[in-house]
C-alpha positions as CSV (number, residue, x, y, z in Angstrom):
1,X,-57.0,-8.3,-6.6
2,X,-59.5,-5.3,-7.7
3,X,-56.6,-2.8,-7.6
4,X,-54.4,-5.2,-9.8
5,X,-57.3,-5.9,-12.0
6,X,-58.1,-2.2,-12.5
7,X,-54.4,-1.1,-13.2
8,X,-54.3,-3.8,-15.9
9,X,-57.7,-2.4,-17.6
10,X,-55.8,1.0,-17.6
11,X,-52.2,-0.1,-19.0
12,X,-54.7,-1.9,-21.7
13,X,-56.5,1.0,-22.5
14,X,-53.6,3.1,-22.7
15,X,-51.3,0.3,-24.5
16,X,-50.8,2.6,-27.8
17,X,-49.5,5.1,-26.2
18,X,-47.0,3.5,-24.0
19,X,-43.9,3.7,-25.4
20,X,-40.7,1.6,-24.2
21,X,-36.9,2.2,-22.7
22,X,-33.5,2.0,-24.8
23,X,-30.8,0.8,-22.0
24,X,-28.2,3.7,-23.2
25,X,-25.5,2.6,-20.9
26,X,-25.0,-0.8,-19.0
27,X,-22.1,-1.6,-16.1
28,X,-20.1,-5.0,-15.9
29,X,-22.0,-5.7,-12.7
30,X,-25.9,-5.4,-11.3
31,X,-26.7,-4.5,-15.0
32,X,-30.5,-3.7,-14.0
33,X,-30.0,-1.8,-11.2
34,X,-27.2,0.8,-12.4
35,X,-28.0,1.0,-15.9
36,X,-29.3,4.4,-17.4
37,X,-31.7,3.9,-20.1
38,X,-33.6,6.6,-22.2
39,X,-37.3,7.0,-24.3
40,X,-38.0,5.6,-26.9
């Protein structure tokens, strides 16, 4: 739980410079595991 704890604290810290993912291309099936996205 330390480990979890600590990585948490860090994606906080860092929250302003995380930026997300634009799903650019999405198959008919297993969507989430094929699809090809790109940065936002």
């Amino acid at each position: 739980m330390d480990v979890i704890a600590e990585s948490v604290q860090r994606v906080h810290e860092r929250r302003a410079s995380i930026t997300g993912l634009k799903m650019v291309y999405e198959p008919k099936y297993l969507r989430f595991f094929q699809a090809r996205f790109e940065k936002l």
